[in-house]
VEXTI-518016 format. One record per atom (N, C-alpha, C): x, y, z. Coordinates in steps of 0.1 Angstrom, whole numbers, padded with zeros to 4 digits, always signed. Layout:
<pts>
XYZ/...
</pts>
This chain:
<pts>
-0170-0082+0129/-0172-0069+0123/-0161-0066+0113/-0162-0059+0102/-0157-0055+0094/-0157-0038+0094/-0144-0036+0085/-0138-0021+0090/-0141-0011+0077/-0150-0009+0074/-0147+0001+0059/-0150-0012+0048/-0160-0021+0051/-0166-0030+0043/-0153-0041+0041/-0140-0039+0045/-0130-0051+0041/-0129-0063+0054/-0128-0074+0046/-0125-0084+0054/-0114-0089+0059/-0100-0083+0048/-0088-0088+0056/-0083-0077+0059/-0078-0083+0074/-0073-0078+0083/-0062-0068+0084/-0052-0076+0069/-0038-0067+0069/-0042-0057+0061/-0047-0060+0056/-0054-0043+0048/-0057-0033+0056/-0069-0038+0064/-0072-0027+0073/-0065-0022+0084/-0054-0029+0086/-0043-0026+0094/-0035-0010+0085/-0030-0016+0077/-0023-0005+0060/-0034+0005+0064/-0047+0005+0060/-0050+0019+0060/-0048+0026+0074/-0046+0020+0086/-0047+0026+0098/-0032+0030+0100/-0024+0024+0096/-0008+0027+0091/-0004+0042+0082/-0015+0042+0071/-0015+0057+0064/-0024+0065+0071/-0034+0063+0079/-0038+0070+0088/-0029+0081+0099/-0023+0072+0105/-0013+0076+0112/-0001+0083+0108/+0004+0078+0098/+0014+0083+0088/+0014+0097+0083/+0000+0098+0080/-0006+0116+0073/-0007+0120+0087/-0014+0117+0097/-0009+0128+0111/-0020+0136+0116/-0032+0133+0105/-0043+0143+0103/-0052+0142+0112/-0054+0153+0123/-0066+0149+0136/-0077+0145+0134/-0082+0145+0114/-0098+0145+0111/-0097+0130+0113/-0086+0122+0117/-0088+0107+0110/-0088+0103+0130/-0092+0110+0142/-0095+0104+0154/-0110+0096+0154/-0119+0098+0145/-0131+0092+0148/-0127+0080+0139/-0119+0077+0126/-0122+0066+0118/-0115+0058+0131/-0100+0061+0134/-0087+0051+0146/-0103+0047+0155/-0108+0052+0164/-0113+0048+0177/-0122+0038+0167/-0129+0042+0156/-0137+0036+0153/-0134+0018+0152/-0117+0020+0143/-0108+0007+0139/-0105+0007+0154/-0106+0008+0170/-0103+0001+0179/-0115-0006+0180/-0125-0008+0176/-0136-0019+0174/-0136-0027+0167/-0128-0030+0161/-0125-0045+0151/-0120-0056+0154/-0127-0070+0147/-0121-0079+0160/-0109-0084+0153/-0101-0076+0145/-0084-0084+0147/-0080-0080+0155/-0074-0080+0164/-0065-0076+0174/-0055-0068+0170/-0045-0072+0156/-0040-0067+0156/-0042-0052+0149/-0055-0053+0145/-0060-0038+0139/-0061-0028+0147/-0071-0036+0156/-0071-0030+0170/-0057-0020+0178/-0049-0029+0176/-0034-0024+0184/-0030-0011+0174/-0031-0015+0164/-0024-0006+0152/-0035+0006+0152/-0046+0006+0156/-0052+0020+0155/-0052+0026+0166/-0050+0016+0180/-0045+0025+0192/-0033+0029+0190/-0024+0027+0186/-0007+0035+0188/-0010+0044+0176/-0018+0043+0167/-0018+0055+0155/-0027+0062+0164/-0039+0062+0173/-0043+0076+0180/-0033+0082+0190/-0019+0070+0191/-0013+0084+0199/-0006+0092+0196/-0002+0089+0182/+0000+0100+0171/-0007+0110+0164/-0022+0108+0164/-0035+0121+0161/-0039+0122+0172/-0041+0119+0185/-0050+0117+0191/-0046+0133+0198/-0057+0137+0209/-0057+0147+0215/-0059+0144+0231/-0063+0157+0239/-0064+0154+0253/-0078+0141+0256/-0085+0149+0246/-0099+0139+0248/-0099+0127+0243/-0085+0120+0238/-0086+0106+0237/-0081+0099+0248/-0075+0103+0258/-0065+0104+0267/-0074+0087+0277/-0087+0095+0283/-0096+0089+0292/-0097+0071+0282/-0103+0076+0264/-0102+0064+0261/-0091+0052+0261/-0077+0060+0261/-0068+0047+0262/-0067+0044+0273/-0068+0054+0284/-0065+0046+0297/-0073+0034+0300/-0088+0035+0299/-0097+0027+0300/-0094+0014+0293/-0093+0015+0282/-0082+0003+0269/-0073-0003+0275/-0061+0007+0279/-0050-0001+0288/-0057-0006+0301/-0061-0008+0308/-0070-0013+0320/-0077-0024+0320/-0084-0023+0308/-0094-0033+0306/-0087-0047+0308/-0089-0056+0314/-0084-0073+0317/-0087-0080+0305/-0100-0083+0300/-0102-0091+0289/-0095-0086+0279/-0092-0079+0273/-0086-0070+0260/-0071-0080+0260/-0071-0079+0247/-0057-0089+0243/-0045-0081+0246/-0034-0086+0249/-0024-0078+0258/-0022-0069+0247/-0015-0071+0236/-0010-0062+0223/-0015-0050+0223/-0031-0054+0225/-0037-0039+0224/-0034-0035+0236/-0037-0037+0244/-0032-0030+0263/-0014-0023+0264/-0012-0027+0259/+0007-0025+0256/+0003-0015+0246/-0001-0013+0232/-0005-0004+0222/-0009+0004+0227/-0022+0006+0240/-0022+0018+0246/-0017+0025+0253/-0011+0015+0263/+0002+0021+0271/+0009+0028+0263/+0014+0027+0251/+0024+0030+0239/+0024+0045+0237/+0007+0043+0231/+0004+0055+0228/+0001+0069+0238/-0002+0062+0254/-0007+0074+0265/+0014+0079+0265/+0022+0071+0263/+0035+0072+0268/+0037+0087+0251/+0034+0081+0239/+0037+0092+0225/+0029+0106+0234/+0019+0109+0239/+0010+0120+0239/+0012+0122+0252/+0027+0118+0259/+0030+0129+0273/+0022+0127+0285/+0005+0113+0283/-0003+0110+0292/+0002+0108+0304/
</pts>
């Protein structure tokens, strides 16, 4: 899958980096959306930027994220990260 029509990875990492960076709650549906991409490391980078916008109602999603066994550790540790930013 592809993120916003781009194929490389480190790009779509950068926008999830200014995502996070601006702080702006409107950007929780694009992050969860970039925790569906198969770089991993996008993945990771859009979990720790929702624990910077994220709210109570993302809370359930990282836990489940951090939990999950198949999920590559980076992102599991990235959720941890983020339940740890948002006082979870």
């Amino acid at each position: 899958m592809t993120w916003g029509g781009r194929r490389d990875g480190a790009v779509r990492k950068l926008v999830v980096g200014a995502r996070a960076a601006i702080g702006d709650p409107a950007s929780r549906g694009p992050l969860i959306g970039a925790m569906e991409d198969d770089d991993p490391d996008v993945r990771a980078a859009a979990t720790e930027a929702l624990g910077v916008v994220g709210g109570s109602q993302e809370i359930e999603c990282l836990l489940n994220l951090a939990s999950t066994a198949d999920e590559d550790v980076l992102v599991r540790l990235s959720a941890l990260r983020a339940l740890y930013r948002m006082e979870a």
